[in-house]
C-alpha positions in Angstrom: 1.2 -10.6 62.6 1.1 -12.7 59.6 2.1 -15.9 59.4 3.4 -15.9 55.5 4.8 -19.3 55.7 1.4 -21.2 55.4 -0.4 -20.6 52.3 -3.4 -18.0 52.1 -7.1 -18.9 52.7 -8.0 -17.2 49.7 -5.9 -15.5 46.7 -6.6 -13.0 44.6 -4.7 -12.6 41.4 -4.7 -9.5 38.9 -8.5 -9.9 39.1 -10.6 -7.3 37.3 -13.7 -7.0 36.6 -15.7 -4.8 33.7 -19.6 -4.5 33.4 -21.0 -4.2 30.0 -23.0 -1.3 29.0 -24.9 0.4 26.1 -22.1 2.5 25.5 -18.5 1.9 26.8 -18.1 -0.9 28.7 -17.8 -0.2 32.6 -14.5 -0.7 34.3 -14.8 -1.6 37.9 -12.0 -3.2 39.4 -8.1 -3.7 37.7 -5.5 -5.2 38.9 -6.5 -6.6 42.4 -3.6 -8.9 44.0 -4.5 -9.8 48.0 -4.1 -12.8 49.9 -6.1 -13.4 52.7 -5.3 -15.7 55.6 -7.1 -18.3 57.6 -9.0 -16.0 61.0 -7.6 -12.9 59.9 -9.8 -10.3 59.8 -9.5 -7.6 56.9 -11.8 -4.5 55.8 -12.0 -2.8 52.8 -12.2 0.5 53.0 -12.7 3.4 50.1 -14.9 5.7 48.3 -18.6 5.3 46.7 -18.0 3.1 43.6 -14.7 2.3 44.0 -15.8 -1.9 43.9 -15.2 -3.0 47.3 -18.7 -4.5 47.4 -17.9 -5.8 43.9 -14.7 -7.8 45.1 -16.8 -9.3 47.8 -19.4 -10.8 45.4 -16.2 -11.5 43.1 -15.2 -13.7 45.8 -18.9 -14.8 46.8 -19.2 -16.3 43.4 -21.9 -14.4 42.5 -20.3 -12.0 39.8 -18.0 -13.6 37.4 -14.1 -12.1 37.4 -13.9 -10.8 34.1 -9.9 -11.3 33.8 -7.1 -12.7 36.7 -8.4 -15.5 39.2 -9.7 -15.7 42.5 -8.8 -19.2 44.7 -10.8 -20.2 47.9 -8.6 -23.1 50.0 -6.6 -23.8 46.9 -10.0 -24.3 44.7 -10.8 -21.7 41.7 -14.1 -19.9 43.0 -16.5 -20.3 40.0 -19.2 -20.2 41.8 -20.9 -19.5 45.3 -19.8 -22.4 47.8 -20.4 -23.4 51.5 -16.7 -22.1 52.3 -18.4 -18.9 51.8 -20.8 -16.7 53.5 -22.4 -13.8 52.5 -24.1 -11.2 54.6 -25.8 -8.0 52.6 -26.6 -4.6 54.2 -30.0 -5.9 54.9 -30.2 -9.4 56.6 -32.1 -10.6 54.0 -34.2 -13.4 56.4 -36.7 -15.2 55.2 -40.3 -13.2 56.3 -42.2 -16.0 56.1 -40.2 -17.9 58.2 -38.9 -18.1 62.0 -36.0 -16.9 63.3 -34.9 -20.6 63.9 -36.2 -21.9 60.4 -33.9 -19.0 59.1 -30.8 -20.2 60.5 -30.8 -23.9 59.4 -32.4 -22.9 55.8 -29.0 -23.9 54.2 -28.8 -27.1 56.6 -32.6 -28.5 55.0 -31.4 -27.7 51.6 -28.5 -29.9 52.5 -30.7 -32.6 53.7 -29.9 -31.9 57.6 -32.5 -33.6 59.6 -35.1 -31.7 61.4 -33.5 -32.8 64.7 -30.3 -31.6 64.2 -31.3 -28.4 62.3 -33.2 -27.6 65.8 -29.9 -28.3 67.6 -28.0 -26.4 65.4 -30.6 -23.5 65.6 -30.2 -23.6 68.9 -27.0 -23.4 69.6 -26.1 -20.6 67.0 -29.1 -18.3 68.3 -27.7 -18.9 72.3 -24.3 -17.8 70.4 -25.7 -14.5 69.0 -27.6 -13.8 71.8 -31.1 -14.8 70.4 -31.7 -17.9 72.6 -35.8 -16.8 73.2 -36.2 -15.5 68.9 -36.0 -18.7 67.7 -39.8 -18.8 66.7 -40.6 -15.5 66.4 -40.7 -14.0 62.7 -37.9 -11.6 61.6 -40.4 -8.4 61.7 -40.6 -8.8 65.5 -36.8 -8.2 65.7 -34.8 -5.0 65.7 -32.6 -4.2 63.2 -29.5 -5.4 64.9 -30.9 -8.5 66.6 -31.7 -8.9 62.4 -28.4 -8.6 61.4 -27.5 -11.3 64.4 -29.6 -14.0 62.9 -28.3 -13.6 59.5 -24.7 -14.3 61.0 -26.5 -17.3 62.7 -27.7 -18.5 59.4 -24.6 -18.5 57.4 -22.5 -19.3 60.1 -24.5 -22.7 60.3 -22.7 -23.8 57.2 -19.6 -23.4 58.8 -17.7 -21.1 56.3 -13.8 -20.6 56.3 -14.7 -17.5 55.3 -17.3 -14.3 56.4 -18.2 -11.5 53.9 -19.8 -8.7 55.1 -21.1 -6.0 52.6 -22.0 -3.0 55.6 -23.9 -5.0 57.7 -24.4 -2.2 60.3 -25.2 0.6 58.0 -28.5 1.1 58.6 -27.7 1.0 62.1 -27.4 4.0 64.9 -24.0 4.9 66.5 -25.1 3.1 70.0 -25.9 0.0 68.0 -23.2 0.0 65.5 -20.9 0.0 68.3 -22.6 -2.9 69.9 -22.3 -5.2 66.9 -18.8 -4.4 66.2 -18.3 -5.9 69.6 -20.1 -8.8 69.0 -18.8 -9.5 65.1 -15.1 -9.8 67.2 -17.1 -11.9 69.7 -18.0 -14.1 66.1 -14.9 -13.8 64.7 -12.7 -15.3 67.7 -15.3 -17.8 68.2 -16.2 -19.3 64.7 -12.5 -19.7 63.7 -13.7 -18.0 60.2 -11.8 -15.5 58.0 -13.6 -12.1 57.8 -14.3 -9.4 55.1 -15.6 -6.8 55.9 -17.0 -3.8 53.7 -17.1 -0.6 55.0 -17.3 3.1 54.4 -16.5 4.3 58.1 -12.8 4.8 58.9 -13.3 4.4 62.7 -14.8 1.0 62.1 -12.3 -0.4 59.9 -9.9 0.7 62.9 -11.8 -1.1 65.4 -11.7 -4.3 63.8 -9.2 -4.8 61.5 -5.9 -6.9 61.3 -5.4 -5.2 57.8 -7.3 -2.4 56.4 -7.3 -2.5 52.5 -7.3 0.8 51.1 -9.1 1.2 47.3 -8.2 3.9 45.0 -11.7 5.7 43.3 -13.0 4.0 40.5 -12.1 1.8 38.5 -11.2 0.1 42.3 -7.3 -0.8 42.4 -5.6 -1.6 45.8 -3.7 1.8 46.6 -2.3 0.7 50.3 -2.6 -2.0 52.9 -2.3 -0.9 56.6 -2.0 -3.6 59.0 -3.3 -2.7 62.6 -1.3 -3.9 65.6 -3.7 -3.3 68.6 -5.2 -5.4 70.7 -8.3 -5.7 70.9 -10.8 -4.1 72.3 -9.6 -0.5 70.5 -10.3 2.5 72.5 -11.2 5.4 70.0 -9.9 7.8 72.1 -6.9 6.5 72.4 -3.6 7.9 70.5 -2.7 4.8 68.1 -6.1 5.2 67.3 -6.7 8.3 66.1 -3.2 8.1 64.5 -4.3 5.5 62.4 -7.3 6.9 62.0 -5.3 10.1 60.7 -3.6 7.8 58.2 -6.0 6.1 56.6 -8.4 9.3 56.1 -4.9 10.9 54.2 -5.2 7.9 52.1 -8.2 8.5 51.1 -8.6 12.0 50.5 -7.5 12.2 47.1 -9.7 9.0 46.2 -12.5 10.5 47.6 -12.0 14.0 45.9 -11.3 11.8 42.6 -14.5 9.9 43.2 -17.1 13.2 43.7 -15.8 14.5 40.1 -16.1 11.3 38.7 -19.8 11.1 39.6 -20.0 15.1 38.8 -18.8 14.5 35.0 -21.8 11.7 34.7 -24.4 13.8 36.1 
């Protein structure tokens, strides 16, 4: 449950967001108005191109809001900041680095000393279960354990809050699973505020306090669906599959709206 009486971690208002083009300019996102509290943890869930991923980087600082205002901790976001961390689809690591130089990158840049970046290392790789890949080069690791030390690394900032653009895409089912596990494991333990990007209706049910539904493009919010289930979810269960039910009527129409959009261009 919400607690509405403390103000939100971050605020969103009427933020929209329109890409220039050669012809007519490209409307991505209108009207967006969300708060998000401190360790809750909320997905956003919709069609191709509806500008989830956009809001993310919105918030990130690494897009510019083109109208409306977004506020991390009270501060106007106009640019990226170390309340914010960013994880891509791909982990993005360093491959001329270690594992361990990886994770405390942000901490040298910050002046950190080399002894405490090694204990900081350290302690976030035993967290994510890396404790033996701190020296080892990112091309030796799996795709998962990959995605693991790229949570290390921006969790070593210490964000308030986690963005996560589909970090488990390009994962199987078996690991997928796995690191949805371990992201809760993260999330409880780091005390950090989570967004998460995905396209998978199951996984936005697994672990969700709120599951933000986006209309097709240009992205508005069409619904919010809060999720009252402890945690962990059994898929097979009936709340589960209930909700899963719901959400997938929300989004039929978007989706339908979203394949004749991208029919019309082609």
């Amino acid at each position: 449950m919400r607690d509405t009486s403390k103000p939100p971690l971050l605020r969103c208002r009427n933020v929209g967001k329109t890409f220039p083009t050669e012809t007519v300019p490209f409307l991505a996102l209108d009207g967006i108005d969300l708060d998000i509290d401190r360790r809750e943890f909320v997905v956003f869930l919709g069609p191709s191109g509806c500008g989830k991923s956009t809001l993310l980087y919105l918030i990130a600082g690494l897009e510019n809001i083109t109208s409306g205002s977004i506020e991390s901790g009270g501060v106007a976001v106009t640019g990226p900041g170390t309340d914010r961390g960013l994880i891509f689809q791909e982990s993005s690591l360093f491959p001329w680095m270690t594992v361990g130089e990886n994770v405390t990158f942000g901490l040298k840049l910050q002046g950190v000393s080399l002894a405490r970046r090694q204990e900081v290392a350290s302690e976030l790789l035993r967290k994510v279960g890396l404790s033996d890949a701190g020296d080892k080069r990112p091309d030796q690791l799996s795709g998962g354990m990959r995605q693991r030390a790229a949570m290390a690394r921006a969790l070593a900032l210490r964000p308030e809050v986690l963005l996560l653009d589909e970090p488990f895409a390009a994962l199987d089912v078996q690991t997928r699973s796995k690191m949805q596990d371990f992201l809760i494991e993260v999330w409880r333990d780091s005390g950090a505020s989570m967004l998460f990007v995905t396209h998978h209706i199951d996984e936005a049910v697994a672990l969700a306090d709120r599951v933000v539904v986006f209309t097709a493009r240009p992205g508005r919010i069409k619904s919010i669906v809060p999720i009252d289930m402890p945690r962990p979810r059994d898929p097979r269960s009936p709340d589960f599959r209930a909700l899963t039910d719901h959400l997938t009527d929300l989004l039929r129409d978007e989706v339908d709206r979203a394949f004749a959009e991208q029919e019309r261009v082609s």
